[in-house]
N, C-alpha and C positions, 0 to 999 in steps of 0.2 A: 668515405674516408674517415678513419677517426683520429684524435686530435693527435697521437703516437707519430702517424706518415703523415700529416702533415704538417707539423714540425721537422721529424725527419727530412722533409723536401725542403722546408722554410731553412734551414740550417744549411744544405746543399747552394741554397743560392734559387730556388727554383721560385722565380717570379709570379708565376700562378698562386703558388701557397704562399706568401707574402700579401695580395692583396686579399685572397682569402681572409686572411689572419686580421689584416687591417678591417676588412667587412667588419667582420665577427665583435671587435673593436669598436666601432662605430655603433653596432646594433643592441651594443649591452649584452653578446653572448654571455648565457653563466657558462659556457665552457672557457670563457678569455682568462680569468684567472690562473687555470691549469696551463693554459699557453703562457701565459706571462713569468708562470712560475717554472717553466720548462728552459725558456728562453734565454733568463735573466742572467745565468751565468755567461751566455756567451755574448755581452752588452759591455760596453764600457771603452770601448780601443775607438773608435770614431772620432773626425773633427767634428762637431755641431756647430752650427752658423744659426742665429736669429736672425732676421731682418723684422725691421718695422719702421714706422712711417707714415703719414696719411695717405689718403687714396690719391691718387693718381702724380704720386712723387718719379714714378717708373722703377720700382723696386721689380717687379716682375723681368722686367726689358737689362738689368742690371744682373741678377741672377741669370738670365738666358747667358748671358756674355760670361758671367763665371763659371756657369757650369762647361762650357766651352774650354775652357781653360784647364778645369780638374778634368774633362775626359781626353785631352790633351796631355795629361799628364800616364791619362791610364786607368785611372780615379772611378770608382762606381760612388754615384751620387745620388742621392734622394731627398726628395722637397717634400716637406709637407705644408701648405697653404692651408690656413686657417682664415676661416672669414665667418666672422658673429655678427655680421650685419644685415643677415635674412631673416628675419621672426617671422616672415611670414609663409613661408618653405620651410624652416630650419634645416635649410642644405647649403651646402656651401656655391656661392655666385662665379660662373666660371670665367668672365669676360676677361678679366686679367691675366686669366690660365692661358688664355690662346697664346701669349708673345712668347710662352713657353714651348710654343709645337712644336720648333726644332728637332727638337729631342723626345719628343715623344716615339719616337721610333726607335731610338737608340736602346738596346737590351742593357747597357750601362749604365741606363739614367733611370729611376723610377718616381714619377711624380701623382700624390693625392692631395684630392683640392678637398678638405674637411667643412664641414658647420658641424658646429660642438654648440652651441646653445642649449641648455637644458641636459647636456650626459651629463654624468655620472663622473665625478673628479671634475668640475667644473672646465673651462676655457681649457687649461693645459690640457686635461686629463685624457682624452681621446689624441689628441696633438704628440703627448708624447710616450705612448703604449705604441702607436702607429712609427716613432721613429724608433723603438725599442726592435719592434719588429725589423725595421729595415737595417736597423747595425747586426742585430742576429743573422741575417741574410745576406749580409757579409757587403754591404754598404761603408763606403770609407769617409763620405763624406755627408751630413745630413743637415739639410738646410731645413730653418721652421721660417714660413712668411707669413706674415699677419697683414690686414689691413685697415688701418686706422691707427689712432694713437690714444688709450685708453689703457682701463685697468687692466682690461681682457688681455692688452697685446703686451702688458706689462708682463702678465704670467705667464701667455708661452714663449716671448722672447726670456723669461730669465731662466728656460729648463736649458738653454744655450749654453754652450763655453765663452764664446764671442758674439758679442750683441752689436749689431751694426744700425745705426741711426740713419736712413735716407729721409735728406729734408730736401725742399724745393725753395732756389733763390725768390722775392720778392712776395711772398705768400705771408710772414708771420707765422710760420712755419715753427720755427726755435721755440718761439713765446709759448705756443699751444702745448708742445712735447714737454717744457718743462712743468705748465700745468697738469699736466695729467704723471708725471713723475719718470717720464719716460727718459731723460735727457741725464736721470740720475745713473740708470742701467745702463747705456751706451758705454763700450767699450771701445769703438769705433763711428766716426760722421761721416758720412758723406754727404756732399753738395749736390747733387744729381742737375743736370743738364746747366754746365758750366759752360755752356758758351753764353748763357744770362748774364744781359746786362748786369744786373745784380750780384752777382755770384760771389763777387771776392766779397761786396757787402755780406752777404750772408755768413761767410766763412769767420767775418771779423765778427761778426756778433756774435757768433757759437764758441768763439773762442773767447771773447769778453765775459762770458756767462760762466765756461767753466774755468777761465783764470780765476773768478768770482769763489766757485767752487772749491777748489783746489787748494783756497786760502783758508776754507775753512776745515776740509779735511783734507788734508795732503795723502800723495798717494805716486808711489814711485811711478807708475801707467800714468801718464795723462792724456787721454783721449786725443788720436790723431785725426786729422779733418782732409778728408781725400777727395778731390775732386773727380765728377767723372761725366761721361755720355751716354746713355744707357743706349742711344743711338747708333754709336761709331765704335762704342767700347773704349772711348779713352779713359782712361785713368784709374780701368778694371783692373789690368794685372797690378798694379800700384796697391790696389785696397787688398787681392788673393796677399799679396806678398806682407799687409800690415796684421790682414787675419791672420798669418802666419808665426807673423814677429809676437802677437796678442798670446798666443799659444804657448811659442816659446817661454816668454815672460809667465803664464802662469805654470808653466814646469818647473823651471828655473826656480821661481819661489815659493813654490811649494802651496800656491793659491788653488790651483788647478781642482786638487783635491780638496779642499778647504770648501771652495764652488760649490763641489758637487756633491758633496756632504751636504751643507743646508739646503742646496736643491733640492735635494730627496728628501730631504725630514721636510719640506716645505709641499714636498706632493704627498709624500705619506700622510701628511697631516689633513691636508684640502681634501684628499680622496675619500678618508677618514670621514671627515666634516660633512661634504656632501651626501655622503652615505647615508648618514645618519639623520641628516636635514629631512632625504628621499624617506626612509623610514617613517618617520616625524610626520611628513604630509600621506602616505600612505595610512598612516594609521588615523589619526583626524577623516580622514575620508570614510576611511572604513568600519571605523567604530565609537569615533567620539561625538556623535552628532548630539547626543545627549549632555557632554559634557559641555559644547558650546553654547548648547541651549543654557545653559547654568550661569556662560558667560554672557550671554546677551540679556539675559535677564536681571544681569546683576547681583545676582545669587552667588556668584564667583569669580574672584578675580583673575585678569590673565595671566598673574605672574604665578599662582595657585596653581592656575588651569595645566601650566608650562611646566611645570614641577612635579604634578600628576603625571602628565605623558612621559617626560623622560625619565624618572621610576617606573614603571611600568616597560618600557621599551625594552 
C-alpha cells in the first residue's frame, strides 16, 4: 500500500491505517514526514487532555471512567500512553494499560501505549505525531498519559490544551510535582482516591501552594481541585465537566490559540534540536574519530572541536 491509500484510509476513519501510521511513527519511518505533511491540515478540531502524575496515583483507572463518559456521549477517543521509564526495552511498560481493557474492544476508542526514549523530537515527539494521527482519523477526543512527574511528562503533557494534575492524599505528592515544575502546567488537580483519610489535607495544601502562586502571577483560571475514585468513578464527571469549563475559558479568551501557537513553535524547535543533536552524534561516529583523537590528546579543544562539527554539518 503506498503512503497516498493509506492516508486515504487514515482520513476515512479506517483503524488499521491509523495504527499503521502510528507504527511508522514510532520506527523513524522516512516516509512519516510525507504522512505528517499530508495529514496536518486535517488536525486542529480535537479536545486534547494530558494527564500526569506519579506512578501509581490511578490516573489509568480515572481515564478508564472518562473515557466512559466521552463514549457515552458518542465521542471517539484516543489515549496515547507515554512511559520513558524502560531503558532497558525502550518500549513502552503495559501494566497500567490493562485498567484500560474495557474498551479495548470498543471501535470508538483507540488506545497506544508508547516508549519514546531516544526518537527523534525527544519525549513529545512520537507522543504527539501519534495523536496528530488520530485527530486526522477523525478522533474527537485525545488523551496524552504519561507516568511519572518529571521533565519528560512536562513536555508531553504541555502538547495538551488541558493539563490535569493527579496526585495521591498522604504521599508528598504536591511537594515532588512542584519540584519537577509540573504543578506550574496543571490546568486542573485532582485528589484521586478521596475516600483517604488525608485527602481534604491534600486538597488544602495544593491549594496553599497555588494561592502562593497566583499571588505572584495572577491569572483569571485558577486551577480547580476535583476530587475523585478512580474506583467508583466518583467525582469523574465533575473533572469531564471542569476539562470542559478549561476549554471554554481558553476560547473565550482567546488563550486557546495563544497555547497552541507556542506549542508548536516549542515542538518545531525540539524536533529541530534533536535532529540535529542525532546528526551531530552520527557524524562523530562516523567520521570524527580523528578529530577526538585531537581532543584527547589535547591538541584541541572541545569548544574548537564543537565548532568544527557544526560548520561542517
Amino acid at each position: 500500500m503506498n503512503n497516498n491509500e493509506l492516508v486515504g484510509r487514515l482520513l476515512s476513519g479506517d483503524r488499521r491505517a491509523l495504527a499503521r501510521v502510528i507504527s511508522k511513527v514510532e520506527r523513524e519511518d522516512p516516509e512519516t514526514a510525507e504522512i505528517v505533511a499530508q495529514i496536518y491540515g486535517e488536525t486542529g478540531s480535537a479536545l486534547t487532555v494530558g494527564f500526569t502524575g506519579p506512578p501509581g496515583v490511578g490516573k489509568s483507572s480515572i481515564i478508564a471512567k472518562l473515557i466512559k463518559l466521552y463514549r457515552d456521549e458518542d465521542k471517539r477517543v484516543g489515549v496515547v500512553s507515554v512511559d520513558p521509564s524502560s531503558p532497558f526495552s525502550k518500549g513502552a511498560i503495559l501494566g497500567d494499560r490493562i485498567r484500560l481493557s474495557d474498551h479495548f474492544l470498543d471501535p470508538g476508542v483507540f488506545i497506544r501505549s508508547m516508549g519514546s526514549r531516544g526518537h527523534l523530537g525527544g519525549l513529545a515527539g512520537g507522543s504527539r505525531l501519534a495523536a496528530l494521527a488520530m485527530e486526522a482519523a477523525g478522533i474527537d477526543v485525545v488523551i496524552y498519559e504519561t507516568v511519572g512527574v518529571g521533565q519528560g511528562e512536562v513536555e508531553v503533557a504541555s502538547a495538551a490544551d488541558t493539563v490535569v494534575l493527579a496526585l495521591q492524599p498522604g504521599t508528598g505528592d504536591s511537594v515532588q510535582a512542584l519540584k519537577a515544575g509540573v504543578m506550574e502546567i496543571a490546568d486542573v488537580f485532582c485528589i484521586n482516591k478521596a475516600d483517604h483519610p488525608k485527602a481534604k489535607n491534600a486538597a488544602s495544601e495544593v491549594r496553599s501552594i497555588l494561592e502562593i502562586g497566583h499571588e505572584l502571577d495572577p491569572d483569571p483560571w485558577f486551577p480547580p481541585i476535583v476530587m475523585t475514585r478512580g474506583d467508583t468513578g466518583m467525582g469523574v464527571e465533575e473533572l469531564k465537566q471542569t476539562i470542559q469549563k478549561h476549554r471554554s475559558y481558553l476560547e473565550e479568551s482567546g488563550k486557546l490559540a495563544e497555547r497552541r501557537r507556542a506549542s508548536l513553535r516549542e515542538f518545531v524547535v525540539s524536533w529541530a534540536t534533536n535532529r540535529l543533536e542525532k546528526e551531530m552524534h552520527e557524524r562523530l561516529d562516523r567520521e570524527d574519530t580523528e578529530l577526538m583523537e585531537r581532543v584527547y590528546d589535547r591538541e584541541l579543544d572541545p569548544i574548537s572541536a564543537s565548532e568544527r562539527i557544526f560548520k561542517e554539518a
